[in-house]
C-alpha positions as CSV (number, residue, x, y, z in Angstrom):
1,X,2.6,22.6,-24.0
2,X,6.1,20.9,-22.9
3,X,7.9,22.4,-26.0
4,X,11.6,24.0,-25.3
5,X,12.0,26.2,-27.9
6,X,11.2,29.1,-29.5
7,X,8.7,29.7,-32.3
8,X,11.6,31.3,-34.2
9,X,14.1,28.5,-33.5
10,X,11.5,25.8,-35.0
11,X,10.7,28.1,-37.8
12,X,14.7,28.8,-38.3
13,X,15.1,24.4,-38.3
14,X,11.8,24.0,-40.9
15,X,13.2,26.1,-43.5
16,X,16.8,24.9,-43.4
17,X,15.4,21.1,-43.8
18,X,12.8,22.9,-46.5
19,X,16.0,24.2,-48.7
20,X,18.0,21.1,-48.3
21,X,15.3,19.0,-49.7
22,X,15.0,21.5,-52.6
23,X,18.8,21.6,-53.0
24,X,18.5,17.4,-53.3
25,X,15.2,17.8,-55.5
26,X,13.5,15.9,-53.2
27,X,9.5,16.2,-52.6
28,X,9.0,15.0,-49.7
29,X,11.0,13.6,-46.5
30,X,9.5,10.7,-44.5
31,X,11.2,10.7,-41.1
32,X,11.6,8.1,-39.1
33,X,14.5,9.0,-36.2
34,X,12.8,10.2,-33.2
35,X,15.8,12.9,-32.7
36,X,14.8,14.3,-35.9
37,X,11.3,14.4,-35.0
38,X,12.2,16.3,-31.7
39,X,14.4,18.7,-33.1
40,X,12.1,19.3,-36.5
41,X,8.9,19.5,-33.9
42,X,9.6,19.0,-30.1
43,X,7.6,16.0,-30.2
44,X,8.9,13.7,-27.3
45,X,8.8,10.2,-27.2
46,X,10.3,6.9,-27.1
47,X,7.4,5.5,-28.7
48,X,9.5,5.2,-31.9
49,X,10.1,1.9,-30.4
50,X,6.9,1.4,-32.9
51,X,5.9,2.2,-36.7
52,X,6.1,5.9,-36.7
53,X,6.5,8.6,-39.2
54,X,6.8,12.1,-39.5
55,X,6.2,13.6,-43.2
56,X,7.6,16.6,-44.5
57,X,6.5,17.7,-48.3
58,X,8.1,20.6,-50.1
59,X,4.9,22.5,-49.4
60,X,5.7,22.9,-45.8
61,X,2.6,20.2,-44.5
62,X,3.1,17.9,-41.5
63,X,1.5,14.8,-41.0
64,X,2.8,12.8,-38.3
65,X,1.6,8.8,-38.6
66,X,1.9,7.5,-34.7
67,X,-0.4,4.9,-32.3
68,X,-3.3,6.3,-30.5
69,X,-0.8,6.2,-26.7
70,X,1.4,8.8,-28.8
71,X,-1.5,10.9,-30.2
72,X,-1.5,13.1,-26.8
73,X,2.0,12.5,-26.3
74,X,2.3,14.9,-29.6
75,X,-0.1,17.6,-28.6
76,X,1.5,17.8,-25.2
77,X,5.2,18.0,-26.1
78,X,5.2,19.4,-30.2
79,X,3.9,21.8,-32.5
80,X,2.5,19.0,-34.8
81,X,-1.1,19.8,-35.9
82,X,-1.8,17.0,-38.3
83,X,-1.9,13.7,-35.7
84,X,-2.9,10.3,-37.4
85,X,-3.6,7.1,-35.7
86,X,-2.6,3.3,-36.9
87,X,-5.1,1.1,-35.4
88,X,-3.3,-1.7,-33.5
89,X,-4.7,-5.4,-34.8
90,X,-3.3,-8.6,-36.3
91,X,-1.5,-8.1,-39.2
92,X,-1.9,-4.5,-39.4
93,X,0.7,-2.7,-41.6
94,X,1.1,0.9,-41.1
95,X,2.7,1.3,-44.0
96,X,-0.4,1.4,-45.9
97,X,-1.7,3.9,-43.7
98,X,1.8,6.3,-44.3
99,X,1.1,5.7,-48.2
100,X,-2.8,7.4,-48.1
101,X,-1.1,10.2,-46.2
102,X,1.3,10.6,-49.3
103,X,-1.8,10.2,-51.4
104,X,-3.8,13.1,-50.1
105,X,-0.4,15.2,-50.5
106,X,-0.1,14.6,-54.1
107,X,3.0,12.7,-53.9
108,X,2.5,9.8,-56.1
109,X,5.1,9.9,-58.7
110,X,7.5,12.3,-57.0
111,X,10.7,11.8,-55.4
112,X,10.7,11.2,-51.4
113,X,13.4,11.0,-48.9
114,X,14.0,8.4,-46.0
115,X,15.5,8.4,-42.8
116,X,16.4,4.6,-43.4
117,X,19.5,4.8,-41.0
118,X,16.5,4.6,-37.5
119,X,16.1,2.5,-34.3
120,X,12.4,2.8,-34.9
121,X,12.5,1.7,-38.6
122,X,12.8,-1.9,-37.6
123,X,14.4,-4.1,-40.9
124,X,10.5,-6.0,-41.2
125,X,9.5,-2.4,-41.5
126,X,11.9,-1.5,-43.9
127,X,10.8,-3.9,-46.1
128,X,7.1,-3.4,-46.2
129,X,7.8,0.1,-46.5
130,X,9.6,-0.7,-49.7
131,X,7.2,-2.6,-50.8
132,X,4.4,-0.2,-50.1
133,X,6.2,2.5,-52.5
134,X,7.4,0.3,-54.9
135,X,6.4,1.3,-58.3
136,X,4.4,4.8,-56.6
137,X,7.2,7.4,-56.1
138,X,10.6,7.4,-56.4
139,X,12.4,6.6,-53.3
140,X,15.9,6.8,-51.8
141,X,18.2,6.9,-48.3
142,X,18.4,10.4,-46.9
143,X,19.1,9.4,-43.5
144,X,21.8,12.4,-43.0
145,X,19.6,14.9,-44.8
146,X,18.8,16.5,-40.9
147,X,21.9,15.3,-39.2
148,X,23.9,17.7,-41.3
149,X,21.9,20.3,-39.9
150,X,21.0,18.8,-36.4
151,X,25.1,18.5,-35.7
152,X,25.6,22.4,-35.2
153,X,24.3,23.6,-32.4
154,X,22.4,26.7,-32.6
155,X,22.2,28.6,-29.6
156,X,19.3,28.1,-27.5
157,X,20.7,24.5,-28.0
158,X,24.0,25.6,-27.0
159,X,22.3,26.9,-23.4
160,X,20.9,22.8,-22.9
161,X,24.7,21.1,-24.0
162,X,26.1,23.7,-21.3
163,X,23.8,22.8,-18.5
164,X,24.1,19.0,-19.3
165,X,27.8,19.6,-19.1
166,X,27.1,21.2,-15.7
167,X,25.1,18.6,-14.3
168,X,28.0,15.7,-16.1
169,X,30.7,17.7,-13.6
170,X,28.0,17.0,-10.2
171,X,27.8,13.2,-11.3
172,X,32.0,13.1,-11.1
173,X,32.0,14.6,-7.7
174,X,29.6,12.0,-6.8
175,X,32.2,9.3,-7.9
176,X,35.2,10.7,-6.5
177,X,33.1,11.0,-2.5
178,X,31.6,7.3,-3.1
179,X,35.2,5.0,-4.6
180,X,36.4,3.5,-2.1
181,X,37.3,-0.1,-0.9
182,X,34.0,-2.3,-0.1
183,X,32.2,0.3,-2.2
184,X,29.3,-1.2,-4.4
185,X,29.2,0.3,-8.2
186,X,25.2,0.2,-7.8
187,X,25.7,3.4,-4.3
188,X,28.1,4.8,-7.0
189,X,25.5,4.6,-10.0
190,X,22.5,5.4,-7.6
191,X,24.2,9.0,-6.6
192,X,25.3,9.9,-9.9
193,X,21.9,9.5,-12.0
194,X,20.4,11.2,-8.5
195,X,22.5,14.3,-8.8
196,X,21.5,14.5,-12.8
197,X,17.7,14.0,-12.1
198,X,17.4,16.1,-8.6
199,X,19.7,19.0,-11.0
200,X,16.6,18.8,-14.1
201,X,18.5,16.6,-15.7
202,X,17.0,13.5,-18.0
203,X,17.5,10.1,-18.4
204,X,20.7,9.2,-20.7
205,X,20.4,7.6,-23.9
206,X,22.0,4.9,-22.8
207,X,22.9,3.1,-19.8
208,X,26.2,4.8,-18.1
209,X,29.0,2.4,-18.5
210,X,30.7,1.0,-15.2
211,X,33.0,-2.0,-14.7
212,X,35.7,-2.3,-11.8
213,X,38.4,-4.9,-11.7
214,X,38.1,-7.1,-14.8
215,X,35.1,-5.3,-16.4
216,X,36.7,-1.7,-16.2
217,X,38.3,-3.1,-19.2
218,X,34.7,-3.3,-20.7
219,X,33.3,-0.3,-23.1
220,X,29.5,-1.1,-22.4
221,X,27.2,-1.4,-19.7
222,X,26.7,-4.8,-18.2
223,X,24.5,-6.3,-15.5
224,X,27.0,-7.6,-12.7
225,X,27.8,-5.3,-10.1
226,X,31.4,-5.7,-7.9
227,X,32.2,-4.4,-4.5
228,X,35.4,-2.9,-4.8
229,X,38.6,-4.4,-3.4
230,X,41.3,-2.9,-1.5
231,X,43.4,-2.4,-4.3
232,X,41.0,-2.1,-7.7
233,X,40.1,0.1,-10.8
234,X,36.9,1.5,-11.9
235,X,36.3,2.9,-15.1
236,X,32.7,5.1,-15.5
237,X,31.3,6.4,-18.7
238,X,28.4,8.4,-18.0
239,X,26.7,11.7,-19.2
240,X,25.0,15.1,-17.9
241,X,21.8,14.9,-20.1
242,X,19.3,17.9,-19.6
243,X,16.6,17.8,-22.2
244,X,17.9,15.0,-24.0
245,X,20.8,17.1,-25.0
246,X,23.9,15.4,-23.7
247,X,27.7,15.8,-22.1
248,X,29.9,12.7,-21.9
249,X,32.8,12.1,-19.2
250,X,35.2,9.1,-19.2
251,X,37.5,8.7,-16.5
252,X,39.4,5.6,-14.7
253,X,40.0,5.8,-11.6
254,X,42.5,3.2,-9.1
255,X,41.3,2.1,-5.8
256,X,44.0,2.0,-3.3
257,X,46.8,2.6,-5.1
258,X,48.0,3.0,-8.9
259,X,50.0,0.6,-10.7
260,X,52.4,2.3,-12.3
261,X,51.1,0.9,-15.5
262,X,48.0,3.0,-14.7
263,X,50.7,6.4,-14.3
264,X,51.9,5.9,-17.7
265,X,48.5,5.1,-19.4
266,X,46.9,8.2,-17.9
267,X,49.9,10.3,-19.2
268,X,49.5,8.7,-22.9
269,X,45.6,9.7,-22.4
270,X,46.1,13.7,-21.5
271,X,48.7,13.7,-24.2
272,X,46.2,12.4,-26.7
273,X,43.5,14.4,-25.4
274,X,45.3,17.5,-25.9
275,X,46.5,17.0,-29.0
276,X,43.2,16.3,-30.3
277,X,42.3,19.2,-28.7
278,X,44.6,21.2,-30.7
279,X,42.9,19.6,-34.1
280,X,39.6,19.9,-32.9
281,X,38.9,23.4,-34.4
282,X,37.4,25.0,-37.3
283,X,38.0,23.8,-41.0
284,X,40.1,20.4,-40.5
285,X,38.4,17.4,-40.7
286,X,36.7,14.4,-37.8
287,X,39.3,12.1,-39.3
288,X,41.9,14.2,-38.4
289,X,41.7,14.4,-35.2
290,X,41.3,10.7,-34.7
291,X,44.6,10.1,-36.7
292,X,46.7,12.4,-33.9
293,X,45.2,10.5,-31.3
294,X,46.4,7.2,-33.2
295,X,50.0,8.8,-33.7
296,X,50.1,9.6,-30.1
297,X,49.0,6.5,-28.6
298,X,51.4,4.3,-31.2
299,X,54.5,6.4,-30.5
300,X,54.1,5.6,-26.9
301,X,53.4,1.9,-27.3
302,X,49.6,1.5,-27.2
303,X,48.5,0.8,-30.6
304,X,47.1,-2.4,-29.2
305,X,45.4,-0.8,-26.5
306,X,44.0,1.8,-28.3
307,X,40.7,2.0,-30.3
308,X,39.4,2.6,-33.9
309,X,37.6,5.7,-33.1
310,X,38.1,8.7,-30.6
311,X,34.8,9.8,-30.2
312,X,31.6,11.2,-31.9
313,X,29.1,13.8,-32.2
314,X,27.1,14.6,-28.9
315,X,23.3,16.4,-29.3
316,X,19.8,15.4,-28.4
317,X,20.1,11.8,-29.1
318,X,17.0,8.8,-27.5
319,X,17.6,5.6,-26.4
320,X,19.6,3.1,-27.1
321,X,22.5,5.2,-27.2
322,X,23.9,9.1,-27.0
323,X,26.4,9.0,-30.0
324,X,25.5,11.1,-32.8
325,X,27.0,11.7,-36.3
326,X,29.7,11.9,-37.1
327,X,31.6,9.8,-35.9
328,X,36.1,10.6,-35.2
329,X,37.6,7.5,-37.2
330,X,40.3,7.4,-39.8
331,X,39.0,9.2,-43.4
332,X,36.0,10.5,-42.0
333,X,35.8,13.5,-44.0
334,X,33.8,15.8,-42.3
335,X,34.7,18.8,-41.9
336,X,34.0,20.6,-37.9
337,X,32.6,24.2,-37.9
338,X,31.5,26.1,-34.9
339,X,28.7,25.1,-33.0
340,X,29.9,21.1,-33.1
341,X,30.1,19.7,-30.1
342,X,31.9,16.5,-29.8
343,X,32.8,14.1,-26.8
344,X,36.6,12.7,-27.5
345,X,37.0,10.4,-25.6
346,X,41.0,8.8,-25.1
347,X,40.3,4.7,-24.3
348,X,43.2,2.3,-23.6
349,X,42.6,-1.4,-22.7
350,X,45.7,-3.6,-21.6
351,X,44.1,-7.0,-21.6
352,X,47.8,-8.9,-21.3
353,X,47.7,-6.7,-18.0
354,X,44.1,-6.3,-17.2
355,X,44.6,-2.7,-17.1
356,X,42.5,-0.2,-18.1
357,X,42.8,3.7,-18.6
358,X,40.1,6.8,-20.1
359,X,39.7,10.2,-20.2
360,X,37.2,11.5,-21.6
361,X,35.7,14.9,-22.3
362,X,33.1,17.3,-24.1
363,X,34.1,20.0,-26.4
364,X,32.2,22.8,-27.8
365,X,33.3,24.2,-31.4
366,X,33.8,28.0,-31.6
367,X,35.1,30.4,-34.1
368,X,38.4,30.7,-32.6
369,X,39.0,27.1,-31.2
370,X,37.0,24.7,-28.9
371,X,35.7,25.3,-25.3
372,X,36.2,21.9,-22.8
373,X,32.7,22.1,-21.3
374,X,33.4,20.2,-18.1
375,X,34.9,21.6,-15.7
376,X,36.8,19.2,-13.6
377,X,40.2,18.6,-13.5
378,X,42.3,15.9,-16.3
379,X,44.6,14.4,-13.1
380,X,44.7,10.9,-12.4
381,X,42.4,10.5,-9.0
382,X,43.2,7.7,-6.8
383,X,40.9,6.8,-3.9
């Protein structure tokens, strides 16, 4: 059984989610995002991408509602016992199926959590869900009931973050030996997911993000691909990922030569990055460290440049993206303890001057400060 952790470790996770839904006086918990599933269970899966849902009742029972492809998919990757199929046909609603699961658990009348806040809980199924309990049970949004406990890292997790950072720092190497001039992105991509997948890494959660000339101005993946000119930029947002646990780089990086534009954008990026650094430790809050990197990047001129965020939560997150709760914006009041891990990442986007500049990095949460988990130097690289 593909499972990668400990008997203890799921035990440990089952009775933390056990007291919380005591401490919110809640019955049950019907969840519905596929991390949650993984890390509750080990069951592994992007077959959320359909009606799915894992149940939890105060009692400590089971019962995961899948589609037959998945029903092997659960024995071979989870410790999930209780396996129940929804019969694919026209107008099928699975819903109907979750509610006789709730029946035979006695939960008719009681108060149940949901993890409305999922890719796989599509807005249709939302709604028939709703409509399904309506009147049975009481009902209400606990989609951060797990991710307050999913977003410190216990150790055995600690061991995949580290390794994903490790594989993160071969993918960089990879990009500094293939930018160059007449480079293609897609050589560049190729040997960086290689590196990742040929190390035991996974698949990211979401496409990495690459853009040269105009697009390295860009924060997502697109489909074009450029050859790289004599004198260019490239920007590359990618991530180690080793059993779906994730480490996230940014870096830009000139081609030929820097504009000095590009000198004094890097500069206002490591500045950033260190003073969030400083912030980033035990007992203040996300929001804080996103308002020093806003005070840093305005006192040097780049308020318009400059983003509404600095970064966000990184753990064992599926596709269609890797960023986890919480997120670092203004206000956002959590507070960080040890065993966060967060990717900041510094982004500045000159579109008067189509330049671009990031720097990017993963940071592990300790007791006495944060630990930068790659490896590889901050210095502007030109190739």
């Amino acid at each position: 059984m593909a499972v990668h952790f400990t008997k203890e470790e799921f035990k440990k996770r089952k009775l933390a989610v056990l007291q919380s839904m005591k401490e919110q006086n809640l019955d049950a918990l019907l969840i519905f995002k596929q991390e949650s599933m993984y890390w509750l269970t080990g069951y592994d899966t992007f077959g959320y991408v359909f009606f799915q849902s894992l149940v939890l009742d105060q009692k400590g029972n089971v019962v995961l509602l899948t589609r037959a492809p998945d029903l092997r998919q659960a024995q071979n990757t989870s410790n999930i016992k209780d396996i129940r199929i929804w019969v694919d046909k026209d107008n099928s609603n699975p819903t109907d199926d979750l509610k006789s699961i709730l029946n035979e658990l006695s939960l008719k009348d009681k108060k149940i959590g949901i993890e409305y806040e999922a890719y796989g809980l599509t807005g249709r199924s939302a709604l028939k869900l709703n409509n399904s309990l309506k009147n049975y049970c009481e009902f209400k949004d606990k989609s951060e009931l797990i991710n307050k406990l999913r977003v410190i890292k216990s150790k055995e997790e600690i061991v995949y973050v580290k390794k994903a950072a490790e594989l993160a720092d071969k993918a960089l190497d990879e990009a500094w030996k293939y930018t160059k001039a007449g480079a293609n992105e897609s050589k560049i991509l190729a040997e960086m997911q290689r590196v990742v997948l040929e190390g035991g890494g996974d698949y990211p959660a979401n496409e990495y993000i690459i853009g040269s000339g105009h697009n390295a101005l860009l924060c997502r993946y697109q489909a074009e691909k450029r050859i790289l000119s004599d004198q260019d930029q490239l920007s590359i947002e990618w991530a180690g990922t080793y059993k779906h646990y994730h480490s996230a780089m940014f870096r830009t990086i000139p081609i030929g030569r820097a504009d000095p534009r590009h000198i004094k954008m890097h500069e206002a990026c490591l500045k950033s990055l260190k003073n969030c650094e400083k912030k980033l430790i035990k007992g203040n809050t996300v929001g804080e460290v996103f308002d020093v990197h806003a005070k840093t990047l305005d006192d040097l001129g780049f308020k318009k440049a400059r983003m509404n965020a600095c970064g966000y939560s990184l753990g064992t997150t599926f596709s269609p993206n890797w960023m986890d709760w919480p997120m670092l914006y203004t206000g956002n009041p959590y507070v960080i303890q040890p065993g966060n891990v967060f990717f900041m990442h510094m982004i500045l986007m000159d579109s008067a001057n189509e330049l671009a500049m990031n720097l990017g990095e993963t940071y592990l949460v300790t007791e006495n400060g944060n630990e930068r988990l790659g490896k590889k130097k901050l210095d502007l690289v030109v190739l």
